[in-house]
Every structure is written in C-alpha cells, then in structure tokens.
VOGU-3710 file (C-alpha; in Angstrom, 3 decimals, decimal comma):
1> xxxxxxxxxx> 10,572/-26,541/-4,197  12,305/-24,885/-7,267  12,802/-21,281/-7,455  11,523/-19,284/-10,634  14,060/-18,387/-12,660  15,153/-14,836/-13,059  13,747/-12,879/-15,726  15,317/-9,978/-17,698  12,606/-7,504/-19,526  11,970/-4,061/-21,031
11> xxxxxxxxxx> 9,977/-2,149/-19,338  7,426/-2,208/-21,934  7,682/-5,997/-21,746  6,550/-5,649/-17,807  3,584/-3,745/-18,600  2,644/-5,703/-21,762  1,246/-2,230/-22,996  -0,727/-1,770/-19,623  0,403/1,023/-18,357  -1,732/0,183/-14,786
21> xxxxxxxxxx> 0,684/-2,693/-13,830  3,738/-0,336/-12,993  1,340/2,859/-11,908  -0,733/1,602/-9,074  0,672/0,969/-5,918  1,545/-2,575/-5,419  3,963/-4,968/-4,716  5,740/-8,089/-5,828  6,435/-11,215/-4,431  10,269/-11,275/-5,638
31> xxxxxxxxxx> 13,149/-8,673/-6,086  13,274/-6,335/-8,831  15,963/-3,910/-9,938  14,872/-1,006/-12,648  17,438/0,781/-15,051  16,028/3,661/-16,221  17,946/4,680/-19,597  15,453/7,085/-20,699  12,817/9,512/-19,801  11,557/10,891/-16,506
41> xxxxxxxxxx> 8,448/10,058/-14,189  6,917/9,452/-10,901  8,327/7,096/-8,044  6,398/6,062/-4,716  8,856/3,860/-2,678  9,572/3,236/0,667  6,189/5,962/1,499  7,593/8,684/-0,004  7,085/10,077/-4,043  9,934/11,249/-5,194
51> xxxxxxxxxx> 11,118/12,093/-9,035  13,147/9,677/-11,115  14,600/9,862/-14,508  17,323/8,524/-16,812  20,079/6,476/-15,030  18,311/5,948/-11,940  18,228/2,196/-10,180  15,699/1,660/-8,193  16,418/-1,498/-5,965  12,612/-3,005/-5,119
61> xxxxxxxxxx> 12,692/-5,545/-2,110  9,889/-8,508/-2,473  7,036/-7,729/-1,051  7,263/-3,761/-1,028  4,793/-1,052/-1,828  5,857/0,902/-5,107  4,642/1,822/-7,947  6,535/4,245/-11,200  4,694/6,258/-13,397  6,734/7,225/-16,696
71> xxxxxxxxxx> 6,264/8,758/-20,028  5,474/7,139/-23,269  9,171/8,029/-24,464  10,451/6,516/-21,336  12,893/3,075/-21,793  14,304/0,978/-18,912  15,491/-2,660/-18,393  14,271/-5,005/-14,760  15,841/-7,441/-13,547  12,937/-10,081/-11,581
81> xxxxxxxxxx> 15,170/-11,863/-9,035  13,140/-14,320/-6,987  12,810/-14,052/-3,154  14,887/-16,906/-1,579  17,654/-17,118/-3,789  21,767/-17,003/-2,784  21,946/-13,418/-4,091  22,584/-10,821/-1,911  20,719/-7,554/-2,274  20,361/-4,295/-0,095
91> xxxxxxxxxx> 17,483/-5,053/2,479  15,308/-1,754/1,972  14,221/-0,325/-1,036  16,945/2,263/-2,583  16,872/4,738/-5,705  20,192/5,547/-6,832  20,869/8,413/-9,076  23,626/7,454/-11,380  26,599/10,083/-12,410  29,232/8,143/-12,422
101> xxxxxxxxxx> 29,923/7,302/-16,209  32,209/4,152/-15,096  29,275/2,711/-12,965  26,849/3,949/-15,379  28,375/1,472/-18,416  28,927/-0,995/-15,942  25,022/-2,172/-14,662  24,257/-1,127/-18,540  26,559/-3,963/-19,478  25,281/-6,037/-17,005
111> xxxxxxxxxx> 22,016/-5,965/-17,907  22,352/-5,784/-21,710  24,187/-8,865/-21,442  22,120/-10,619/-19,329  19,233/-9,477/-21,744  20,802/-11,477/-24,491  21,296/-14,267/-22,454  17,419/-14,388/-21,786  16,791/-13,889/-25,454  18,695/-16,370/-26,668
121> xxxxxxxxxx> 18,095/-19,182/-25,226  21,195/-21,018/-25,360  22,414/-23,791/-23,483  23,054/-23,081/-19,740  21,150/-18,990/-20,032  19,616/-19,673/-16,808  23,169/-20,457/-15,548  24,648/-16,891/-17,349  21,654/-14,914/-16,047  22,107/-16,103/-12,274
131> xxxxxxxxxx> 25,850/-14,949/-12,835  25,352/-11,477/-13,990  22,775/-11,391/-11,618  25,320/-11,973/-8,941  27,412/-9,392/-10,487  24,482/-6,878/-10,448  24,380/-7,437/-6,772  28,086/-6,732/-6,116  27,226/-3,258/-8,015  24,361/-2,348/-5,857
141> xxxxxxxxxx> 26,014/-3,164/-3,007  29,331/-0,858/-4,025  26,999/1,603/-4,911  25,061/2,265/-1,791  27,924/2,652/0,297  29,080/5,814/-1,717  28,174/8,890/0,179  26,068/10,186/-1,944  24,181/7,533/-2,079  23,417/7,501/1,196
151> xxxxxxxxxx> 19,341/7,860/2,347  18,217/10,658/3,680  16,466/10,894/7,058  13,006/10,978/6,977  10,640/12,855/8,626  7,859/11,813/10,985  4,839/12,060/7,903  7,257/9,827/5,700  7,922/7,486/8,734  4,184/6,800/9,586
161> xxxxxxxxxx> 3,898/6,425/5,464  6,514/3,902/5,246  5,187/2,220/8,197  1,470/2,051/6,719  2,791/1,044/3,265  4,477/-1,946/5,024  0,953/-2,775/6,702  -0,753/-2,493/2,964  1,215/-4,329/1,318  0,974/-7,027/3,912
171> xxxxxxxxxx> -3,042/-6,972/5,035  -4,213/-5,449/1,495  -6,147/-8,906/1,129  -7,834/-9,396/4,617  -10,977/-6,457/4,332  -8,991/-3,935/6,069  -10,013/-0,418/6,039  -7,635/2,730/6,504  -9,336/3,595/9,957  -8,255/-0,201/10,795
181> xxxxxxxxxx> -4,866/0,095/9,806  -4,587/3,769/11,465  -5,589/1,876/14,769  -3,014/-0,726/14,235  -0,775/2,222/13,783  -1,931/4,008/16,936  -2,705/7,162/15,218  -5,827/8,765/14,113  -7,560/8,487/10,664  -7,253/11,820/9,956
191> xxxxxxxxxx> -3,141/12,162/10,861  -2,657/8,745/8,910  -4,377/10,051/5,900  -2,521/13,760/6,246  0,975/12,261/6,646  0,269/10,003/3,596  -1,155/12,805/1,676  2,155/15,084/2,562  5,162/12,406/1,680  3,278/10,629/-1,457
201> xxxxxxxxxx> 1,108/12,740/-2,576  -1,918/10,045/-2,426  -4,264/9,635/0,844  -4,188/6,184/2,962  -7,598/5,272/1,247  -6,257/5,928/-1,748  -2,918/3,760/-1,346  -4,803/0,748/0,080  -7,460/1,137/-2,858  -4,657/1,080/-5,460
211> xxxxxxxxxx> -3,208/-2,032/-3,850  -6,727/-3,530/-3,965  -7,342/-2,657/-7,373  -3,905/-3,468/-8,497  -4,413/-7,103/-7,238  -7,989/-7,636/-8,437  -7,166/-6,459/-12,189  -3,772/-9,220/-12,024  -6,085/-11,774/-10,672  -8,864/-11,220/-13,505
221> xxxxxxxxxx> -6,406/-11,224/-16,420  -3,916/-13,724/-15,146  -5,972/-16,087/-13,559  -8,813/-18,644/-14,347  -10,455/-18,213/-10,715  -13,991/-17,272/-10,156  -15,315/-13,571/-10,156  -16,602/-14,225/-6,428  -13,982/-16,516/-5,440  -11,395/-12,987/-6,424
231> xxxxxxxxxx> -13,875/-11,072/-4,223  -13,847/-13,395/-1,671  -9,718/-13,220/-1,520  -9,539/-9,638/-1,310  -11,714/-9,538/1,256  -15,249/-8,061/-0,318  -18,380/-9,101/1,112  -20,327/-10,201/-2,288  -18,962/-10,253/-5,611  -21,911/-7,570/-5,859
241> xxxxxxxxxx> -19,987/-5,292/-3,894  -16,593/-6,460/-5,867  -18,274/-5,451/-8,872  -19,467/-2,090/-7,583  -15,617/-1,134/-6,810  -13,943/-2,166/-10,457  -16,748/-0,328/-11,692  -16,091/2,826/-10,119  -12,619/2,455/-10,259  -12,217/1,574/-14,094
251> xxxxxxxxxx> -15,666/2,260/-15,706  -15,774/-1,754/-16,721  -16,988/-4,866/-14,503  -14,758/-7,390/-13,527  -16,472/-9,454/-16,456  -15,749/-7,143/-19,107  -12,039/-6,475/-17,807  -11,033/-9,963/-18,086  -12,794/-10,414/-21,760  -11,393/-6,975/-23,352
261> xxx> -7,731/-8,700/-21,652  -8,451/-11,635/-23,772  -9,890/-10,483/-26,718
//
C-alpha cells in the first residue's frame, strides 16, 4: 500500500481557522515538524508543558500526545511526514530552541522551498518535497546532538506523565477511564492525577477527555460515519451518553457540530 504524500502547510492552513485542532491534546498518525517564525504560546509534549515561541522546532513523532496553543499573531510552517517512510527522524519528541542564525536560515529555506514546491504543482513536486524532506531530517538530526540541545532529565511527576500520555494516546478509543489507566500504571488515582496536574498543568481526566474530544470533533467534521457508530468507536455506551459529553464539553450536540462545520 502507497504512502500519503508529505504535505507542507501554514499553520493556519492546519487548523483551517479551528483553533481546537492544534489546542487539545491529541495525536497524529504520521510525523510532523513545526517552525515557529512568529509569536509565542503553549506546548504539551512528551507530558510536560513547557513555553515555545519564535524559532522553535518542535519534532512530533506519529502517534504522540501534544497539543500547541498560540496567539492570533502567531505564524509557523509543518511539515506532515508519513509514518513508514525512508526518512530518518529523531525517535522521541524534541523542541529545539533555535539561536543559531546559520541553522536558523537553513530549516527556513528548507521549508520555504519545499512550500513552493507543494504550491506549485509542477512536474515531479512530490519528488522535490521528499528531497527537502530528507534534508530537513539531516538538520534535525545535526541539531539534537548540539549540547544545548540536549533534553533535560525529568523528574518522577513528568515521568509518570509521559508514561500516561503514551497510554492515552494509545487506549483513548477503548472506554478507558483515568482510574483504569492509573491501575495499568500501578499508581493511585489521586498520584496519577497530581503528577499530571504538576508537569502539564492539566489533570489525567482532563488529558484523556481532550484526546476524546479531540477525536470525536475530527470524526464528526471529517467523516460521513454515523453519530452512534462515532460513539460506539470511542468507546461510549449510547450515542445518548456521546451526546451528553460534546454537549458539556462544547455547548453544541454532535448534530449541530458537524452541520455549523458544513454550513
């Protein structure tokens, strides 16, 4: 089976005006790398929150928990690199804060060029954009071998958050509750849901409910399938129930979500 093909974007372009897509916890089934060029915000990655602002890279493995909360000023370019491809990219998730005005032009390049590539839709783009992509790759992989790039250790809070964020974005569709995942964790409720609260700044119920709510709002706007079959995937036990949660979670039922997205 074909790969997609990598995609180049603003960041407005990712969140199609929706600011929700970027700012709830969730995760992504291939690779991203973020340039920020402008502005300052929130990150949650790898369990921890941390501050992020212009000339930061933040390198996203598939399938891990983030989510980036920026200002309406703020500008930025991602690269969407599907999982499975040839490329080689750092196996955790990374931020980088950029000083170096030699690397700083150089992933700027990279990605402005591969922008136009995307835009223009010449002959062999696909081609171009897998090669800068590569080239992207090279820079990450330069980069996070500086010392100051090197991560910091992490405490034990941030440890069991990383460790729960792994289990979220994994189980987030089977019905799981936090005292469930705390088990699987072999902690209590309460110290899962203190250590969350200390490194991110969110609660364990409130992590796996973004993930939930993240998924059911991309499934209602991006999908054709049934209100109750969505429930049904995300492990609710009535679309009754399913319609109880958007509705305390956005003030609109699943119904009037996907319409309004629509309309």
């Amino acid at each position: 089976m074909s790969l997609p093909p990598v995609q180049i974007s603003t960041l407005a372009q990712l969140t199609s005006g929706q600011d929700w897509k970027l700012s709830l916890a969730h995760d992504r089934p291939a690779h991203m790398l973020i340039w920020l060029t402008r502005g300052q915000g929130r990150l949650l990655l790898n369990g921890t929150r941390r501050g992020v602002g212009t000339h930061n890279a933040l390198s996203i493995p598939a399938h891990t928990l983030f989510s980036l909360e920026m200002g309406r000023q703020s500008m930025g370019l991602a690269a969407v690199i599907p999982d499975g491809t040839d490329v080689r990219l750092p196996d955790g998730p990374r931020q980088l804060r950029m000083r170096d005005v030699t690397a700083i032009n150089e992933l700027t390049g990279l990605l402005e060029a591969a922008q136009r590539e995307a835009n223009t839709g010449r002959a062999l783009s696909q081609d171009a954009l897998d090669a800068h992509v590569l080239l992207m790759s090279v820079w990450l992989r330069r980069q996070i071998t500086e010392p100051e790039h090197l991560p910091q250790p992490m405490n034990a809070a941030a440890r069991l958050s990383a460790a729960f964020c792994k289990r979220v974005a994994a189980h987030h569709a089977q019905g799981l509750t936090m005292a469930d995942h705390a088990a699987a964790l072999n902690v209590t409720a309460t110290h899962l849901t203190r250590a969350c609260k200390a490194a991110t700044g969110r609660t364990a119920a409130d992590l796996l409910t973004e993930r939930v709510l993240h998924a059911a709002r991309s499934a209602l706007i991006e999908t054709d399938v049934a209100i109750q079959d969505i429930a049904r995937h995300l492990g609710f036990g009535s679309a009754a129930y399913f319609t109880r949660f958007m509705q305390q979670h956005t003030a609109s039922t699943p119904t009037a979500l996907r319409k309004s997205a629509r309309g």
